[in-house]
N, C-alpha and C positions, 0 to 999 in steps of 0.2 A: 417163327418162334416168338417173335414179338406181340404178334394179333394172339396166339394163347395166353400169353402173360396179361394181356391186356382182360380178354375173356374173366381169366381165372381170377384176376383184381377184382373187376366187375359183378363176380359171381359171390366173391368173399364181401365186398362190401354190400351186397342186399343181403347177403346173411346174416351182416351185422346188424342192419339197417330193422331187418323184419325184428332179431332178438333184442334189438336197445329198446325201440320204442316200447312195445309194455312192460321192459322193468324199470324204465324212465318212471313211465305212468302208477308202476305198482310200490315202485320208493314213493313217490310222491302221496299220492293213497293214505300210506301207514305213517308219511310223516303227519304233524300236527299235534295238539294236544285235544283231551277230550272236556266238553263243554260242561264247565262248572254249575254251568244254570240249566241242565237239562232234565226234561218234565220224564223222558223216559231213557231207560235202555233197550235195545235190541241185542239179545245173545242170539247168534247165529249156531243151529246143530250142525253136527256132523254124525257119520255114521256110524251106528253102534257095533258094540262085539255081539259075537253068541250071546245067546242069550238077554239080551236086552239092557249088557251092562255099558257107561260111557267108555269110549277110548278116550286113552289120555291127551289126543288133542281136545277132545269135549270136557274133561277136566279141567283142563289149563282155561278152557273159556269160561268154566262155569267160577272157577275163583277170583279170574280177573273182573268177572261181572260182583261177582259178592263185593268183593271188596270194592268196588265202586260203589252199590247197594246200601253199603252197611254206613259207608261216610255221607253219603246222599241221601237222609232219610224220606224225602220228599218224591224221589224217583221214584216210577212204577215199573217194571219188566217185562217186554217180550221174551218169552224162550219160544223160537219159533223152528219146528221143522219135523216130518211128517217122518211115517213107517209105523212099523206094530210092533214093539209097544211104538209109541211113538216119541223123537228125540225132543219135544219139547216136554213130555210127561218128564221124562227120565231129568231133564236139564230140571226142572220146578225141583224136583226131589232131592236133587244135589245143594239147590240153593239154599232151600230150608233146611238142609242138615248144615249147612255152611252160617245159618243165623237170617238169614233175609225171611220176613213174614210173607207165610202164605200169598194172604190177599192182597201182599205187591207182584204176585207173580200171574200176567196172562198168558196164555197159554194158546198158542196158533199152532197147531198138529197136523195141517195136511201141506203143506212146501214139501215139495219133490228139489228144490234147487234152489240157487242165490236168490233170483230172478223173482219168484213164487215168497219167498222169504221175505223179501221187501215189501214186493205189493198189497202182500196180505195184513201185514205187521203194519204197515201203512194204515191200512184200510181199520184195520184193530184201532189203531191210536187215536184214529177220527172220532172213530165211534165211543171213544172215552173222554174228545175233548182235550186231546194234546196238542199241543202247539208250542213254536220252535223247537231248540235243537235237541236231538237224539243224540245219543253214544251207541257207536255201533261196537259191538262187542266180537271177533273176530282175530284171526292171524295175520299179523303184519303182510305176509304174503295174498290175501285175500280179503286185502281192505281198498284197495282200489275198487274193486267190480262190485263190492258190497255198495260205496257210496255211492256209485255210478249206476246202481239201478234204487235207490233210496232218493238219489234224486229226481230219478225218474218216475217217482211215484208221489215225487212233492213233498219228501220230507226234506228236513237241514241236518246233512248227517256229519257228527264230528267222531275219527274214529279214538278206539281205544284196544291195542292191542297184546294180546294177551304172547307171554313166552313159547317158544317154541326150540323145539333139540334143531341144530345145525342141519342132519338128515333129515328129519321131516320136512324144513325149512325149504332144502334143496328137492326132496323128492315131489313136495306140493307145490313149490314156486315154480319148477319146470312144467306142470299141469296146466298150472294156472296161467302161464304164459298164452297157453292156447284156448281158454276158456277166453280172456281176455279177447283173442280176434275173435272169436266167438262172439261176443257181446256186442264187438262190432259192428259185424257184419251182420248178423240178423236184429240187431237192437231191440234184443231182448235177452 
């Protein structure tokens, strides 16, 4: 009886063990504040409804990037993330109906994924001459793996997270738990 108790301890705590570490990692992520002196934003998409409209997790990002945008006037914007239409199209059109000009909005449309999101927005930012820190624009639940491949692409990412309902909170953070080994494990 005792060797099972012992077992079943053992078994409970790598349960624990495998589930703390990335919400250790994923509070830590979304803690912080975002950087007052940064040259850009990065709004990360999400996936669209029918039709080509934002879900209101893409809403919630696209006002918390505004109003960063709008107090920032010197910022410029990624909306970064691919499909047809595509969700960086859709995020640009949000923004300018929200007041952010046009031609602060670039536009990176073929990201399949976080991973893609970064390197390419990366790569964008170079190419305009950015340097230091970004605001990554994101849900608290998915600002961990956002900055941890923004570094990994050589930018200085500071996050800024946008509200989210309790349910979605829970229903994404439980996902993201496992993207997170994910990111891990294949380091990328």
């Amino acid at each position: 009886m005792r060797k099972s108790k012992l077992v079943l301890l053992t078994a409970a705590g790598v349960v624990v063990i495998v589930l703390v570490a990335p919400l250790i990692a994923m509070i830590a992520g979304a803690s912080g504040r975002p950087a007052e002196d940064a040259g850009a934003v990065i709004l990360l998409g999400f996936r669209l409804e029918e039709g080509g409209r934002p879900a209101p997790i893409l809403l919630d990002r696209c006002r918390t990037a505004a109003d960063y945008l709008l107090a920032h006037p010197r910022a410029i914007c990624v909306a970064t993330g691919g499909g047809e239409p595509s969700e960086a199209e859709v995020m640009r059109g949000v923004l300018i109906d929200l007041g952010v000009e046009e031609e602060r909005v670039l536009l990176e449309p073929r990201a399949a994924n976080t991973g893609e999101n970064l390197a390419l927005s990366a790569a964008l930012l170079r190419e305009h001459g950015v340097t230091g820190p970004v605001v990554i624009v994101t849900n608290g639940f998915h600002q961990y793996r956002a900055g941890y491949f923004a570094r990994k692409n050589g930018l200085e990412p500071t996050p800024l997270c946008c509200e989210s309902e309790a349910g979605t909170t829970f229903l994404y953070g439980c996902r993201e738990i496992l993207a997170v080994y994910k990111a891990w494990a294949l380091q990328k």
